[in-house]
N, C-alpha and C positions, 0 to 999 in steps of 0.2 A: 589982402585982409581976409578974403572969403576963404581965400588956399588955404591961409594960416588954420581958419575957424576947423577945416573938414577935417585937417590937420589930428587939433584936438580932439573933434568929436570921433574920430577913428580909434585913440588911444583909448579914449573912455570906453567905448564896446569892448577894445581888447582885454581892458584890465575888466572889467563888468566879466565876460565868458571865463578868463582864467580863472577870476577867484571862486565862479560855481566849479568849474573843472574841481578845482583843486577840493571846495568843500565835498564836494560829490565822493572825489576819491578817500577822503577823512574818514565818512561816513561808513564807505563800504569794507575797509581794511578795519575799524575799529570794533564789529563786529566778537563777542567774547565767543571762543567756542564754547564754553562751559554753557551754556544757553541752549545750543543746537540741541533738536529734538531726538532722540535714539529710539530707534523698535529694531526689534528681532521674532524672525519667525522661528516660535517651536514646535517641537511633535507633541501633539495629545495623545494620550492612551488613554482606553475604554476598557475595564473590565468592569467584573463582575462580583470581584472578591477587593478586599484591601491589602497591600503591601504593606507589613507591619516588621521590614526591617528597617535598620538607621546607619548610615544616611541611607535614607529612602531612593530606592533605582525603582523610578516606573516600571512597568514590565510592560516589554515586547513581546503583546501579544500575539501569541501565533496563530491563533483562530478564536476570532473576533467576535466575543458575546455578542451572541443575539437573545432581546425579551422579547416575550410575549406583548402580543399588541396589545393595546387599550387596556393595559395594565399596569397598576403602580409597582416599579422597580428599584430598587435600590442600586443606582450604577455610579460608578467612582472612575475620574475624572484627572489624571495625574500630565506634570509636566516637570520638565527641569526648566527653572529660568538662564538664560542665557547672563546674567552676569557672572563675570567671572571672578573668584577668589579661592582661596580655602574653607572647608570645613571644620569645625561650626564657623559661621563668623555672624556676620547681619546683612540679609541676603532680602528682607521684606520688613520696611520700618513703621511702626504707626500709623494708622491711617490706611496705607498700603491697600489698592483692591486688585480682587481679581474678577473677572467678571464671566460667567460662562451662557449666551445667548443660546436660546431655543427657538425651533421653527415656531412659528405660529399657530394656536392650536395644543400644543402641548401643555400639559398640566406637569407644575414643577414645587417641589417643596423639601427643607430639610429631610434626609434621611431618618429613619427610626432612631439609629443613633448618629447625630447629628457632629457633622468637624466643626472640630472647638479647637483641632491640635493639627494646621492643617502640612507642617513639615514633621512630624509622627515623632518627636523627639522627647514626646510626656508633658510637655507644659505646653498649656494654654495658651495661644495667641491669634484669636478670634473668632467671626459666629459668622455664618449666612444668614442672608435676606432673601427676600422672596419682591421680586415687583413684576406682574403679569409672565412673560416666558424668558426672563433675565432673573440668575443666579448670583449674587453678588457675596462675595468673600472678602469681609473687611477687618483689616489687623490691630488689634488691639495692645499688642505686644511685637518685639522685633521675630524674625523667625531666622535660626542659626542656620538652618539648612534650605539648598535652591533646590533640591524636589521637592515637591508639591502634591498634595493629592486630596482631592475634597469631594466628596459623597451628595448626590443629590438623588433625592427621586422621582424616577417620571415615568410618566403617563403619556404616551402614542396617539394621536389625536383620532386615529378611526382605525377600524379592526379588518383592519388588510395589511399585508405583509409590505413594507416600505421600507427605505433610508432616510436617513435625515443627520441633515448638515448642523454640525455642535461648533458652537464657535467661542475660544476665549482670545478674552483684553486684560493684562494686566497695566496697571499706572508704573512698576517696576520693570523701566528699561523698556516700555512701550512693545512688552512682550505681545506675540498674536500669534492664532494657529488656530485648526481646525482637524475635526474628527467627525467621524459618521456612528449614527447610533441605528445598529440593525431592527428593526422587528417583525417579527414570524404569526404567520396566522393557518392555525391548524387545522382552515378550512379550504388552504388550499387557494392561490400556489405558495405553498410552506413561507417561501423565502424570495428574497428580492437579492442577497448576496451571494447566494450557494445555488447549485445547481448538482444534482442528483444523475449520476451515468450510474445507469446499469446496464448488465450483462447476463444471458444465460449461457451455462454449457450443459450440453446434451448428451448422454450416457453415450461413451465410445468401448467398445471392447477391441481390445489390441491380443495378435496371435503369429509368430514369426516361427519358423525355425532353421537355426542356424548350426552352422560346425560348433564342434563343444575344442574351444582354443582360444588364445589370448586378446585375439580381434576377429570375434565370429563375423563369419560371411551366412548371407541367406546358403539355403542347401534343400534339396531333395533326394539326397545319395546319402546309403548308409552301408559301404561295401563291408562284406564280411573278408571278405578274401577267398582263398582257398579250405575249406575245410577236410579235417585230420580226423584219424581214430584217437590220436595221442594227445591229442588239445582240443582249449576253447575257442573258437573264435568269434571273436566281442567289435564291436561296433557303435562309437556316441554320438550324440549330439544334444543340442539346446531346443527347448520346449519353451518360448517366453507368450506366457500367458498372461492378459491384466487387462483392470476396468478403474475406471473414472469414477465409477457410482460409491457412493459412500455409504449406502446402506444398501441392502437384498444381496442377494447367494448369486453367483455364478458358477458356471460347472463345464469341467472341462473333459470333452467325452472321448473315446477313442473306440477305431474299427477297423477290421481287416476287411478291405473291399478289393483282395484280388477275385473273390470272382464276379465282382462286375470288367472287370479285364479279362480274365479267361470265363464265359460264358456256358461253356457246355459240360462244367460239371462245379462240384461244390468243392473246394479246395479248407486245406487246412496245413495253416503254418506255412511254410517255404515250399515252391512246386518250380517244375519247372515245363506246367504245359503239359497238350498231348491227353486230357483227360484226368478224371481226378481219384482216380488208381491210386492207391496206397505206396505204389513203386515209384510215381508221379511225384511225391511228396516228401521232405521233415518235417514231421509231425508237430502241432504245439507242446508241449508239456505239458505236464496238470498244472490245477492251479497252483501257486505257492509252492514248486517244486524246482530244484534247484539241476542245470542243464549239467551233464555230466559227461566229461570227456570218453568218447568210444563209445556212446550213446545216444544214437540218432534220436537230435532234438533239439528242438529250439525256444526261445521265450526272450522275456522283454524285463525287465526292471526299470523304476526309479527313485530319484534322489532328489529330494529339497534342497534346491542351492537360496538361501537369503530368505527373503518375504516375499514367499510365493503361494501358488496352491497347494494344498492337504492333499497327498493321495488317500485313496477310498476305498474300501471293501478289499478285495484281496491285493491290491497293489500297493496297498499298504505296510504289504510281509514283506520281510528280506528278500526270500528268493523269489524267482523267475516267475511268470505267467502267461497264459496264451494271450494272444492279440485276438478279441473275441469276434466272431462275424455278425453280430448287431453293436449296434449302437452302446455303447456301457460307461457308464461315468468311470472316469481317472480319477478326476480329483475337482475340489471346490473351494470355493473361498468365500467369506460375508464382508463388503464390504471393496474398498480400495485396495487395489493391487498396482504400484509398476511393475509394469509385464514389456516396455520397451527395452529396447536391445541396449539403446543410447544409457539406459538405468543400469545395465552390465551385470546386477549381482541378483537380479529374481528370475528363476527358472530351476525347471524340470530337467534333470540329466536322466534321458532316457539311454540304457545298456540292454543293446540286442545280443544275446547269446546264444550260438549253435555248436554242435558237434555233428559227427557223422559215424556211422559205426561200418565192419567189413561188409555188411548188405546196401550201402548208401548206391545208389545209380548214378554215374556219372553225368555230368550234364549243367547249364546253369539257372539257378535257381532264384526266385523273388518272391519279393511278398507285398503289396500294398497296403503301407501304414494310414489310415488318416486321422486326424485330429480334427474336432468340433468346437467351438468356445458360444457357450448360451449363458444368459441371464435372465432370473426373474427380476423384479419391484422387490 
């Protein structure tokens, strides 16, 4: 009998647990989805101006308004909502908010001209509210388009340069998302988003001289060759002169300093040593005087290749001139010059010309060219 009893009382628990089992399970599968909650995170943009094409594309801003601090600003506010359909259709219904939070501290109020029309399509479909640092956008009409863009103005809670976290909710699809509102104070330090490199560069003057050919190489050789009673013989190169400076003159001088190499007399034009005897020497030319075959004599010309320096005073003429024993401006420039080699097209083609005539002394002959490159301010 008692077996019998535990018997029963064992069946009764079992069916007592199944049928919670079973309600339990009723409860949790019967669940409608259409109920479930939905949010999606968007992007906020922050400008400065209003998007006033349709349908309305927030703009991706590329450099991110920043107001002045503790100053009333009109700044707009834009998002696409994440539901998705076609355009037009009914994207924000009646009622509808959006809600745009401000740190605390901030002073916020409709815009001077105030959204009334907040998917920009010409009709009205609602107004902001103002309640302490919450923005709220509430629709009064359907809105056919899911951009969005609503105008508020504010006020930076104190006058230093800061960030602040912009935060919206809308009730449509439990939209969320967040944006930073910059502000600048021009007392320094400017900005809390930007940060300021600078650089100086220091006046460089650049002065090379190379073979005059297709791929100048550096040189300090400028062979005449043999000279003849019956011809010229001519000898080039590159003069690449140039300055960094953007404004003041530079000037490029030239000198014949063979007699700091031969010492024990005053040489002129081409020598070759042993004193500085008339016999000793070919002569310069005059100025501006062109070298003439079978006429012992020598001299120098130049040529403007590209944007380079101005030759000056007598190197100016077409023909020849002596290579002077002071110091004597060539040529000058105002301003910026590439004068690098790697730049290829700015320089001075300098052209050495000699002849010799039946009085010439046999023997070999040099001359020391140099080149100066100075700049004022």
């Amino acid at each position: 009998m008692l077996h019998t009893i535990k018997k029963i009382n064992n069946r009764i628990v079992f069916v007592i647990i199944a049928m919670l089992l079973f309600s339990s399970f009723n409860v949790a599968v019967s669940i409608d989805p259409a109920n479930k909650v939905k949010a999606a995170g968007v992007q906020l943009y922050v400008d400065l101006t209003n998007d006033t094409a349709l349908p309305q594309v927030p703009s991706t801003v590329t450099t991110q308004p920043v107001i002045a601090d503790a100053t009333a600003t009109d700044t707009y506010f834009a998002f696409t909502t994440s539901q998705a359909g076609s355009e037009p259709g009914t994207f924000f219904a009646i009622s509808d908010t959006i809600k745009l939070i401000f740190p605390t501290g901030f002073t916020i109020a409709n815009c001077t001209s105030a959204t009334v029309d907040a998917d920009n399509d010409t009709v009205t479909d609602g107004s902001g509210g103002i309640s302490s640092v919450t923005y709220t956008y509430t629709f009064s009409a359907t809105a056919s388009y899911k951009e969005i863009e609503l105008c508020v103005k504010v006020t930076s809670p104190s006058a230093t340069a800061a960030n602040y976290n912009v935060s919206i909710v809308s009730s449509n699809q439990g939209d969320f998302g967040a944006a930073l509102v910059y502000s600048y104070d021009d007392a320094g330090p400017t900005y809390q988003n930007r940060v300021r490199v600078t650089a100086e560069v220091t006046p460089i003057l650049t002065l090379s001289i190379t073979t005059n050919s297709g791929s100048p190489v550096s040189t300090d050789q400028c062979p005449l060759g043999v000279l003849t009673i019956v011809s010229i013989s001519t000898c080039t190169y590159r003069v690449f002169a140039g300055t960094n400076q953007t404004t003041g003159t530079s000037t490029l001088q030239i000198a014949d300093i063979t007699d700091n190499v031969y010492s024990d007399a005053t040489r002129d034009g081409l020598t070759k040593g042993g004193g500085g005897t008339d016999a000793n020497n070919i002569d310069n030319v005059a100025a501006n005087t062109a070298v003439v075959a079978g006429t012992e004599g020598t001299g120098v010309d130049f040529s403007q290749q590209g944007t380079t320096y101005t030759t000056q005073g007598v190197y100016a003429g077409a023909n020849q001139n002596p290579v002077p024993d002071n110091i004597t401006t060539l040529a000058s420039a105002s301003g910026y010059i590439d004068g690098t080699v790697a730049g290829g097209g700015n320089y001075l083609l300098a052209t050495h010309r000699a002849s010799a005539d039946a009085g010439t002394q046999t023997g070999s002959y040099v001359q020391w060219v140099q080149y100066t490159l100075v700049s004022a301010p």
